[in-house]
N, CA and C of each residue as an Amber inpcrd file, in Angstrom:
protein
   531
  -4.2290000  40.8980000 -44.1510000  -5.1880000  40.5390000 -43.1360000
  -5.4230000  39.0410000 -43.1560000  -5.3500000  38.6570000 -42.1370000
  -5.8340000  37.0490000 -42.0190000  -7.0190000  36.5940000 -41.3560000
  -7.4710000  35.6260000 -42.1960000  -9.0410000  35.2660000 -41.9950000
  -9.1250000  34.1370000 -41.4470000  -9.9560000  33.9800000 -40.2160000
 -10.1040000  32.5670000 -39.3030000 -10.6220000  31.7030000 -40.1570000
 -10.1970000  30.6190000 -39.5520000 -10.0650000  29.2380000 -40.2810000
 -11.4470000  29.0960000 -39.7480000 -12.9340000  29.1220000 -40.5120000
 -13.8400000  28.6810000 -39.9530000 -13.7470000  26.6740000 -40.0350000
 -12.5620000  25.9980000 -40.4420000 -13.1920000  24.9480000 -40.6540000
 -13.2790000  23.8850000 -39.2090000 -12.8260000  24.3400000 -38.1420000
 -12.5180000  23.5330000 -36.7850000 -13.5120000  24.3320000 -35.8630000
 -14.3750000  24.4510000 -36.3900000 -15.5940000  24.8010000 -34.7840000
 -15.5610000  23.9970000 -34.2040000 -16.0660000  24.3110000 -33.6040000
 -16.1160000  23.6190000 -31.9280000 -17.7590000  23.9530000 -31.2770000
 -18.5070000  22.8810000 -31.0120000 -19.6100000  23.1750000 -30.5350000
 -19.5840000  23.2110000 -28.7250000 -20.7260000  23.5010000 -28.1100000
 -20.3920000  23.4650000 -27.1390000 -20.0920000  22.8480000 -26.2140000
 -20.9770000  21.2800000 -26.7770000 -21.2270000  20.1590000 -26.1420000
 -19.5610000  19.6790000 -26.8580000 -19.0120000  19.4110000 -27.7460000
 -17.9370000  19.0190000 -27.8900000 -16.6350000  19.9050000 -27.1310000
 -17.0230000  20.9450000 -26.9380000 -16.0080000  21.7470000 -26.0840000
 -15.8950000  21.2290000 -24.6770000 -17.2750000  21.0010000 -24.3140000
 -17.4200000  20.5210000 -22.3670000 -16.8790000  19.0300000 -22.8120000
 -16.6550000  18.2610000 -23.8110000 -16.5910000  16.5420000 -23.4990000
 -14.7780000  16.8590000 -23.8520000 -13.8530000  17.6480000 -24.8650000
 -12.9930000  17.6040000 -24.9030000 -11.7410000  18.1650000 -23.3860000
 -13.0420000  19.4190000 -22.6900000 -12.1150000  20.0250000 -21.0820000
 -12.3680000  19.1730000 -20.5260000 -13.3670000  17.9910000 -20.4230000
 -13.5700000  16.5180000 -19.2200000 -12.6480000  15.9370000 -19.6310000
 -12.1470000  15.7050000 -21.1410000 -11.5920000  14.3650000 -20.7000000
 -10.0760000  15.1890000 -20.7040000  -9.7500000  16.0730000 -20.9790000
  -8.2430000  17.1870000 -21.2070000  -7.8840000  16.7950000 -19.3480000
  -9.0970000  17.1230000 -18.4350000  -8.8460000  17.3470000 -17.2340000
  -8.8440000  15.8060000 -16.1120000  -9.1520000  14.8900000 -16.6640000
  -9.2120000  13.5880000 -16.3650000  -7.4070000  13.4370000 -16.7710000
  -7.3020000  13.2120000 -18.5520000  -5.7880000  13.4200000 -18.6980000
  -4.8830000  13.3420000 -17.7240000  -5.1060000  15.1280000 -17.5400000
  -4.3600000  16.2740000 -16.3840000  -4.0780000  14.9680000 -15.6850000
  -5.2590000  14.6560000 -14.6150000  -4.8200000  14.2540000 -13.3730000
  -4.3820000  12.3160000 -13.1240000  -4.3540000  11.9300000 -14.7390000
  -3.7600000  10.6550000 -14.7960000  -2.5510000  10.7430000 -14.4500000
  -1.9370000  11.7470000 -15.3690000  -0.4880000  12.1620000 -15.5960000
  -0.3030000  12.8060000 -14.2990000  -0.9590000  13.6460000 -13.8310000
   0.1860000  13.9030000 -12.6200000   0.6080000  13.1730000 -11.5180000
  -1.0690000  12.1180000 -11.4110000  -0.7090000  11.0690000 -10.7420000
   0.1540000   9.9290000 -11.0300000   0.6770000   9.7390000 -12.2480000
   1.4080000   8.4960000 -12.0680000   3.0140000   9.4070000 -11.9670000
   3.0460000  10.6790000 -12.3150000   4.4030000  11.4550000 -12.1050000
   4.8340000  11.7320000 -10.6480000   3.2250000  12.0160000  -9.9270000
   4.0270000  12.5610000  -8.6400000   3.6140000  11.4090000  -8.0760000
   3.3590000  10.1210000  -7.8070000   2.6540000   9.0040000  -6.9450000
   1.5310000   9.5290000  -6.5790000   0.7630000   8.5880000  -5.7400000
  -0.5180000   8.8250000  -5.2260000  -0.7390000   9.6730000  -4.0700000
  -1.6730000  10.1710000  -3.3600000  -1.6720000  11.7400000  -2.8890000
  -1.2530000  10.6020000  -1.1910000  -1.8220000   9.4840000  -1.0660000
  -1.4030000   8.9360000   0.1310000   0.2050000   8.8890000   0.7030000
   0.9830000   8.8210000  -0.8460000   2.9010000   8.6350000  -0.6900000
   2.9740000   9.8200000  -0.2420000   2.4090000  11.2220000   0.2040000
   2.9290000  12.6650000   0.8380000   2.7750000  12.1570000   2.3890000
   2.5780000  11.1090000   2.9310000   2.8900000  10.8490000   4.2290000
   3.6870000  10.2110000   4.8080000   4.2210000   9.6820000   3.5930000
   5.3270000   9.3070000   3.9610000   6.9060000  10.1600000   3.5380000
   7.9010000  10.1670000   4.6130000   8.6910000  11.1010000   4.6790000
   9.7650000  10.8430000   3.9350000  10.2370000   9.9400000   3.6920000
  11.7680000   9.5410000   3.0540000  11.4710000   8.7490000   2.0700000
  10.5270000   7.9060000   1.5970000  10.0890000   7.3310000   1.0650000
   9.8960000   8.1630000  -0.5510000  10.4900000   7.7180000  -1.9220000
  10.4590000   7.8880000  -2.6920000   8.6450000   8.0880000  -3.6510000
   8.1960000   8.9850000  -3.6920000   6.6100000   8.2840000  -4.6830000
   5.8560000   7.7460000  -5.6390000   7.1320000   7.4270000  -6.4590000
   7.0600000   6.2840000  -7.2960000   7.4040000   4.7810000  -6.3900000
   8.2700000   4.9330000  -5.4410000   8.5790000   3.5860000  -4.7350000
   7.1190000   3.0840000  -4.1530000   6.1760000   4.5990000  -3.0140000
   5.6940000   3.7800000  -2.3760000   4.3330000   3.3050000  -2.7810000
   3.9380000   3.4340000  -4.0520000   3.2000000   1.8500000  -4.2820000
   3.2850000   0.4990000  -4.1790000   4.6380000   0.1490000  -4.9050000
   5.2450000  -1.0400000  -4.3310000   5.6210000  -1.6140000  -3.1910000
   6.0160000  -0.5480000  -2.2700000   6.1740000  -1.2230000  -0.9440000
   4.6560000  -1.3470000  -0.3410000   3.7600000  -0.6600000  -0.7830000
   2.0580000  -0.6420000  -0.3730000   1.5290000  -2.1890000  -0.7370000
   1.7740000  -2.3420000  -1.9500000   1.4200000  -3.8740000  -2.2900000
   2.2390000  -5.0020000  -2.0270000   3.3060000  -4.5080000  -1.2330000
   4.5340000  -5.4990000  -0.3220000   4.0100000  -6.0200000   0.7140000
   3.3210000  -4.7110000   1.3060000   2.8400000  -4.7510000   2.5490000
   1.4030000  -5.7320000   2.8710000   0.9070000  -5.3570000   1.6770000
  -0.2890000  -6.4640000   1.6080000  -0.2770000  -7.5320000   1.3390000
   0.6410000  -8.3200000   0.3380000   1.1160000  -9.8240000   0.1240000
   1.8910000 -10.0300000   1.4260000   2.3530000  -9.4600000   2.3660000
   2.9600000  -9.8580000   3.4760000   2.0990000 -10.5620000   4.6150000
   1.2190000  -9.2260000   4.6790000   0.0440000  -9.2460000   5.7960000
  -1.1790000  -9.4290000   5.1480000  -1.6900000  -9.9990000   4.2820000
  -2.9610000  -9.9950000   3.7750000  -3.9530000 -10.1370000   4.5820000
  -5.0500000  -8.8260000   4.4490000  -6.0770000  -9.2740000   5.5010000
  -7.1380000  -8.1400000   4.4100000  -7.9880000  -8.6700000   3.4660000
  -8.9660000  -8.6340000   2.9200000  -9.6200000  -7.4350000   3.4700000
 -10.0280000  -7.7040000   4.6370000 -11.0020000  -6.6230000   5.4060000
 -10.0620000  -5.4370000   5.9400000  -8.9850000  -4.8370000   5.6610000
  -8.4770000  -4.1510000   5.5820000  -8.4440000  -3.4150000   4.9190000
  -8.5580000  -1.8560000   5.1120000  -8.2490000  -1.0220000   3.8390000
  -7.3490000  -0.2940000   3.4660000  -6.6840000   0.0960000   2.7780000
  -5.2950000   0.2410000   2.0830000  -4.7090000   1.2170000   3.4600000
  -5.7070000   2.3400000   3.5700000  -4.9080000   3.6160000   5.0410000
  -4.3140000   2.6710000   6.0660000  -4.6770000   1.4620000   6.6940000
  -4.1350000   1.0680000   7.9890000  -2.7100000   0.6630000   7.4620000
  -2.2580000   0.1470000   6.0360000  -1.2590000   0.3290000   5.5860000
  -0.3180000   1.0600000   5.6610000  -0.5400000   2.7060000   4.9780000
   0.0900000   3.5060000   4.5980000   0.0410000   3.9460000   5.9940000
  -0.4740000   3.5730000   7.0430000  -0.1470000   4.4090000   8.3020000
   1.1560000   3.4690000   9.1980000   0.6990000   2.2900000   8.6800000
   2.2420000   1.1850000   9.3000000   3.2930000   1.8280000   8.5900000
   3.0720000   1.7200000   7.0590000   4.5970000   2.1740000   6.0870000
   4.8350000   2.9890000   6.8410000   4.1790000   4.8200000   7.1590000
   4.4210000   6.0040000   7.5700000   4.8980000   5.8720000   8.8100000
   4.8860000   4.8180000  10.1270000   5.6310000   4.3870000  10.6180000
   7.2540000   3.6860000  11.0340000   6.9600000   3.0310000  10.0050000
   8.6280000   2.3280000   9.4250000   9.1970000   3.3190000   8.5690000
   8.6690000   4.5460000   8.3790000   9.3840000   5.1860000   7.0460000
  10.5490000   6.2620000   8.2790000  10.8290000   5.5920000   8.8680000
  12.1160000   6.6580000   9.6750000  13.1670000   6.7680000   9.2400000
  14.1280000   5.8660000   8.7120000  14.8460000   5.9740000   8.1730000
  16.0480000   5.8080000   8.9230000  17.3830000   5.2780000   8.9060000
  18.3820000   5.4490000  10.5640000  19.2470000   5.9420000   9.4790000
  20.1350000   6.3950000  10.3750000  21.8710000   6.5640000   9.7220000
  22.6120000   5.6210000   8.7090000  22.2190000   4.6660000   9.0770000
  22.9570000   3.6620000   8.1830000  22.7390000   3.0830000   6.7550000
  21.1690000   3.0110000   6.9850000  20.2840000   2.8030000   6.0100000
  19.6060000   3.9740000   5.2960000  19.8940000   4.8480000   5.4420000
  18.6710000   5.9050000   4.9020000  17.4670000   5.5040000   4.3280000
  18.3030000   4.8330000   3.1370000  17.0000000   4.6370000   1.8860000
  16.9420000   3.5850000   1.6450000  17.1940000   2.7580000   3.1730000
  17.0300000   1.1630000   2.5600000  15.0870000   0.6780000   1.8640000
  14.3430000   1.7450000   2.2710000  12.8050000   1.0630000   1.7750000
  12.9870000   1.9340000   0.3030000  13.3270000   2.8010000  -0.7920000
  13.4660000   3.3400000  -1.7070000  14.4960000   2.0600000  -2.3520000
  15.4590000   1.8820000  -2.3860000  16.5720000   1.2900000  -2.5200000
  15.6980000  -0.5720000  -2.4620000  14.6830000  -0.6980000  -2.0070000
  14.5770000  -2.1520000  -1.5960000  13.2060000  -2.4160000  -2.4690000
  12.7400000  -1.2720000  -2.5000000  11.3890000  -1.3820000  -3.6260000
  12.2750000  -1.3570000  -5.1830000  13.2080000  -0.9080000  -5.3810000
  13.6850000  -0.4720000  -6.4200000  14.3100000  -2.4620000  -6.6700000
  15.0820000  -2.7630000  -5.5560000  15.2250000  -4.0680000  -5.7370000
  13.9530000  -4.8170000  -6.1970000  13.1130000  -5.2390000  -5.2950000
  11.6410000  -5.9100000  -5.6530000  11.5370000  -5.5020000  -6.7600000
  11.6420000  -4.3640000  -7.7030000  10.8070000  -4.2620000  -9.3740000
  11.7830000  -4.8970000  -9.5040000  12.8910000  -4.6750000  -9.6520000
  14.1190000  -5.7120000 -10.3520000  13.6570000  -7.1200000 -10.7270000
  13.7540000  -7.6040000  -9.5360000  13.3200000  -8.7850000  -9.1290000
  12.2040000  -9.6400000  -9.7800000  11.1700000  -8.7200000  -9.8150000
   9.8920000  -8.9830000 -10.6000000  10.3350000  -8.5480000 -12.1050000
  11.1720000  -8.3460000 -12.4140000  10.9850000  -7.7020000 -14.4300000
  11.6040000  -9.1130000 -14.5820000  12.9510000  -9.2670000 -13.5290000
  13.3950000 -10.7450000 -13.6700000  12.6240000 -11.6230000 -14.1310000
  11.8700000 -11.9890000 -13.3430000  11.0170000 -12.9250000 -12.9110000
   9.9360000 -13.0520000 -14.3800000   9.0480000 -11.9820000 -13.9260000
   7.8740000 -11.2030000 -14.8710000   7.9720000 -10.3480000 -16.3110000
   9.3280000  -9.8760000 -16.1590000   8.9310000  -9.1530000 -17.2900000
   8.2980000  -7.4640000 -16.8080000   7.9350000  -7.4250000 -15.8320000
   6.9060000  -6.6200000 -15.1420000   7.1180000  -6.0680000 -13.8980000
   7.4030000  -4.9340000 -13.5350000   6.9580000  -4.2240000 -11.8860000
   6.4720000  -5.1370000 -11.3000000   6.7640000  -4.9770000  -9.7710000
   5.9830000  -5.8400000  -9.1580000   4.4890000  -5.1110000  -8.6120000
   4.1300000  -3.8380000  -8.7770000   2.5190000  -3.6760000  -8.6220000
   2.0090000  -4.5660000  -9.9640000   2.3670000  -4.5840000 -11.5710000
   1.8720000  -4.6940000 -12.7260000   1.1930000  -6.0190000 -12.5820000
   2.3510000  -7.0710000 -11.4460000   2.2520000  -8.4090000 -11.3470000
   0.8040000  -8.8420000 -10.8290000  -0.1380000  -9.2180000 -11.5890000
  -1.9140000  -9.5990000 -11.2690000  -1.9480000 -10.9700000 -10.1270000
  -1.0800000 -11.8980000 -10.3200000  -1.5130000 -13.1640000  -9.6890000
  -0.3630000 -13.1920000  -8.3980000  -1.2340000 -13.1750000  -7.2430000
  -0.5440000 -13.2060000  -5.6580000   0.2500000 -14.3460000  -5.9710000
   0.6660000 -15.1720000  -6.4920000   1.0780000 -16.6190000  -6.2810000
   2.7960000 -15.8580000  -7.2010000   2.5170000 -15.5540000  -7.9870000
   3.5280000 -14.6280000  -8.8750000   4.1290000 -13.1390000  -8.2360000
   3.3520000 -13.2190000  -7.5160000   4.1390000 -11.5800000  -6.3010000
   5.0080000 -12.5830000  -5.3010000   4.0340000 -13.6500000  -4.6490000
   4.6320000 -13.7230000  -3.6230000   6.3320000 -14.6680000  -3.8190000
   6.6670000 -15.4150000  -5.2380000   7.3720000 -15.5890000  -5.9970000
   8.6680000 -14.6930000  -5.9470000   8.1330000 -13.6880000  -6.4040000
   9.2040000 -12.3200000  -6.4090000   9.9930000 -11.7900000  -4.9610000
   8.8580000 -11.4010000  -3.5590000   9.1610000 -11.7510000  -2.6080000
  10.0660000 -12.6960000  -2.0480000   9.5170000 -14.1860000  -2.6140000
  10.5530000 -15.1910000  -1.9400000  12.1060000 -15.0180000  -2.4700000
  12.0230000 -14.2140000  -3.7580000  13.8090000 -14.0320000  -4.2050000
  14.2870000 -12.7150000  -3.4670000  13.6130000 -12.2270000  -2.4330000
  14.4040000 -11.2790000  -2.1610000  14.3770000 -11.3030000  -0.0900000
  13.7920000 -12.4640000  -0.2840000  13.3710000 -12.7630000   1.5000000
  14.4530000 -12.6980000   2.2790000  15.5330000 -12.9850000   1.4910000
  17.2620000 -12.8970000   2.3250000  17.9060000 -11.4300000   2.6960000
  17.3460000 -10.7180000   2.3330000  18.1270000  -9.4020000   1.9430000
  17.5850000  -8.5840000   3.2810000  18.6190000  -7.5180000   3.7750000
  18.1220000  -7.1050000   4.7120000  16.5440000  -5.8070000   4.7270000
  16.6070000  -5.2690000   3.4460000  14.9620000  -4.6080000   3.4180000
  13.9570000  -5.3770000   3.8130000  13.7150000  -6.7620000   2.9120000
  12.4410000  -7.7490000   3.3610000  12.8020000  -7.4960000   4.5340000
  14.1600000  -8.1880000   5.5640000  13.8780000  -8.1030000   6.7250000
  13.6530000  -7.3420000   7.5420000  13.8480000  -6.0100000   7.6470000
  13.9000000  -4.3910000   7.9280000  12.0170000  -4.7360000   8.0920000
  11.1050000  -4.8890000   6.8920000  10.1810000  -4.1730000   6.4770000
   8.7180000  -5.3080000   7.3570000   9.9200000  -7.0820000   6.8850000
   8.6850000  -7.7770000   7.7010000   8.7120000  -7.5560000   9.0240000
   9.9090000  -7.4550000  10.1020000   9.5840000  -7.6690000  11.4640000
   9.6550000  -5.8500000  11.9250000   9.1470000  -4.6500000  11.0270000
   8.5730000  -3.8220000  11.5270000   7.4070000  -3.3930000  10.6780000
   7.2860000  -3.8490000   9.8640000   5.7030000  -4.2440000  10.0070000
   4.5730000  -4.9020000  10.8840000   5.3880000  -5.7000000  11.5070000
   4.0760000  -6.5130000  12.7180000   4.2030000  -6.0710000  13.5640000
   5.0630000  -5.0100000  14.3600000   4.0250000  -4.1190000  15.0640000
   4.0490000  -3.0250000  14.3640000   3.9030000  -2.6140000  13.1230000
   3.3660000  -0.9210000  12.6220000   1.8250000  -1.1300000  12.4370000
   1.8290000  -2.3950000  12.0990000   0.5730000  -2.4950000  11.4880000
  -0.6790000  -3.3220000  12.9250000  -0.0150000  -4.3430000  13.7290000
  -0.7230000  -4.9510000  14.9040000  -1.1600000  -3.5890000  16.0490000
  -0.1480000  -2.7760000  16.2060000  -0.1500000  -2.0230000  17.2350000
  -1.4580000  -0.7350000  17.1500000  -1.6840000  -0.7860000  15.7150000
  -3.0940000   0.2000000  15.6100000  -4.2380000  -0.7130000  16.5530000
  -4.9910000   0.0010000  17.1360000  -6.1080000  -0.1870000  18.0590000
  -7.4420000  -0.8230000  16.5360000  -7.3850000   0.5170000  15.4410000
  -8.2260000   0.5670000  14.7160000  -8.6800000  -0.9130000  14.0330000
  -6.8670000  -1.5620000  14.1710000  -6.5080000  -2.6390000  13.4730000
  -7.4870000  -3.7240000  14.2510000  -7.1630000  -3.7680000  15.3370000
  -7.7680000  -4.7600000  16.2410000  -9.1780000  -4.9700000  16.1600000
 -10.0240000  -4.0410000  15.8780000 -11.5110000  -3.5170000  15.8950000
 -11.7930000  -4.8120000  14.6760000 -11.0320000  -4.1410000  13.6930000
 -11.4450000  -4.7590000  12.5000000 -11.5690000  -6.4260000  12.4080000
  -9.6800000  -6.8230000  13.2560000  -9.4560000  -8.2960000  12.8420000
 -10.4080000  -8.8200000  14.2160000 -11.0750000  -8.6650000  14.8840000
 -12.0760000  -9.0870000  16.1060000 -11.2160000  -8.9830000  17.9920000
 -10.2020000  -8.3900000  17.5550000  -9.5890000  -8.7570000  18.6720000
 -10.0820000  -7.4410000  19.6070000 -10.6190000  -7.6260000  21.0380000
 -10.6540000  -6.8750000  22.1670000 -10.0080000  -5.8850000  22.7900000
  -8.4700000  -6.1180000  22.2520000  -7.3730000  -5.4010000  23.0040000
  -7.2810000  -6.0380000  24.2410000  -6.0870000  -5.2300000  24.6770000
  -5.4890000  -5.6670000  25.9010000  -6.3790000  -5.6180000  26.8890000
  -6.5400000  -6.8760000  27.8140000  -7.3590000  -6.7700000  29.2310000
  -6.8530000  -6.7060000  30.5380000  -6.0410000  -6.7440000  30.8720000
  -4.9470000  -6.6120000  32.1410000  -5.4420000  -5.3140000  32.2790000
  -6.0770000  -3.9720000  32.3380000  -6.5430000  -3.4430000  32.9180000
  -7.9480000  -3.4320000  33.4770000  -8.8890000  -4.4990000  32.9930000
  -9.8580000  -5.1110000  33.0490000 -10.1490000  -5.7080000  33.8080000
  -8.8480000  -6.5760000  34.4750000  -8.9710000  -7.8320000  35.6230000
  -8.5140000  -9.6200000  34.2210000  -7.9450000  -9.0910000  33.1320000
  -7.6200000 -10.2080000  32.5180000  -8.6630000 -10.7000000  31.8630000
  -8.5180000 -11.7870000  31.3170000  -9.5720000 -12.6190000  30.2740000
 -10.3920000 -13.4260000  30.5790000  -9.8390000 -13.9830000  32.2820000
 -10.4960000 -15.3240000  32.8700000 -11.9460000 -14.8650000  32.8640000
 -12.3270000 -13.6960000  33.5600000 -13.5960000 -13.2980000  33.8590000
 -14.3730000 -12.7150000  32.6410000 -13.8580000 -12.6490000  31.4780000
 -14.3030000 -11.6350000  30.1610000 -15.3580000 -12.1580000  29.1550000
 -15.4460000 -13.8770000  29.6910000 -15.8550000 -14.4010000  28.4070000
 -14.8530000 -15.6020000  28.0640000 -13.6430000 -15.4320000  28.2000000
 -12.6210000 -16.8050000  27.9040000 -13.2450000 -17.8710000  27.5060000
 -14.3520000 -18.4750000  28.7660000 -14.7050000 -19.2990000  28.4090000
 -16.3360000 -19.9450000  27.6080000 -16.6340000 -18.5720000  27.4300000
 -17.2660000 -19.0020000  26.4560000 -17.3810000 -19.2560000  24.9750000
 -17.6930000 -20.9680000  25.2280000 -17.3480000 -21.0580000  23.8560000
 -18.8020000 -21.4990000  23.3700000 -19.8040000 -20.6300000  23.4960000
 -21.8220000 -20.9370000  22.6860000 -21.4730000 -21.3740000  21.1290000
 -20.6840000 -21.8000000  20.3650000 -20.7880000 -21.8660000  19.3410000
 -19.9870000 -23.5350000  18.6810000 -19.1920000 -24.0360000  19.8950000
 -19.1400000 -25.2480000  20.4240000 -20.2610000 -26.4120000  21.0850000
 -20.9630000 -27.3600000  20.3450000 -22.0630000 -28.0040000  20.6730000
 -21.3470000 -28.3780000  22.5840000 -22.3740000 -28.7960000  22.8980000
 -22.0740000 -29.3970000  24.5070000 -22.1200000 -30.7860000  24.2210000
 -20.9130000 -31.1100000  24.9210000 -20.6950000 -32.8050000  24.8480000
 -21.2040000 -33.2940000  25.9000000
């Protein structure tokens, strides 16, 4: 017959602080295994890649008052993918870490100082992903309405009667000469 080991009790309060942090754990690890729950919107896009192209996207276009979704809704845009290229944004983030361990030592999310990302960037500005990613990014990301709200812009007025009559010229924040 075998007799329980009374020497590892477990109280209760140490039982609830060891399943908090067991379950915190859990969901570190699955998050850095499966990417972040935002990379399931994007379709071809690898989920370990698309952090990096997320913080590509922001040293590209930096705009502070932005929040990370108007991003991941441009990426989820550009994430089509053609015939030729399939996996040129998987394949081009995978370049960029390169690039940055080069450089850094380090991933390019790991990389803390913008001046040192945008570094990494400039060694890969020739290649056709940067170019793929910058000139469809400005309209994935301009063409949101939501976008416009934010950076002050009106939207389009040509259904309005144009700008002449809108305000154009007021400029109240210009002293009068």
């Amino acid at each position: 017959m075998r007799t329980p080991d009374n020497s590892l009790r477990l109280s209760r309060r140490g039982f609830l602080q060891s399943s908090a942090a067991s379950t915190v754990a859990v969901g570190a690890i699955s998050t850095l295994v499966q990417g972040p729950a935002w990379a399931a919107e994007l379709k071809s896009v690898a989920p370990d890649a698309a952090p990096t192209l997320l913080r590509m996207v922001r040293d590209m276009y930096p705009h502070d008052r932005l929040a990370d979704s108007f991003y991941v809704k441009a990426l989820a845009t550009i994430d089509v993918g053609d015939d030729t290229q399939p996996r040129i944004l998987d394949e081009g983030a995978e370049a960029l870490n390169a690039a940055a361990r080069k450089l850094y030592g380090k991933p390019y999310v790991a990389i803390k100082e913008e001046a040192d990302r945008v570094a990494a960037l400039k060694s890969i500005e020739a290649t056709p992903f940067f170019q793929k990613v910058r000139s469809d990014m400005v309209t994935a990301l301009y063409n949101q309405p939501e976008v416009w709200t934010k950076l002050g812009y009106e939207g389009p007025s040509a259904h309005k009667g144009g700008y002449l009559h809108r305000g154009f010229n007021d400029i109240d924040w210009l002293d009068e000469i």
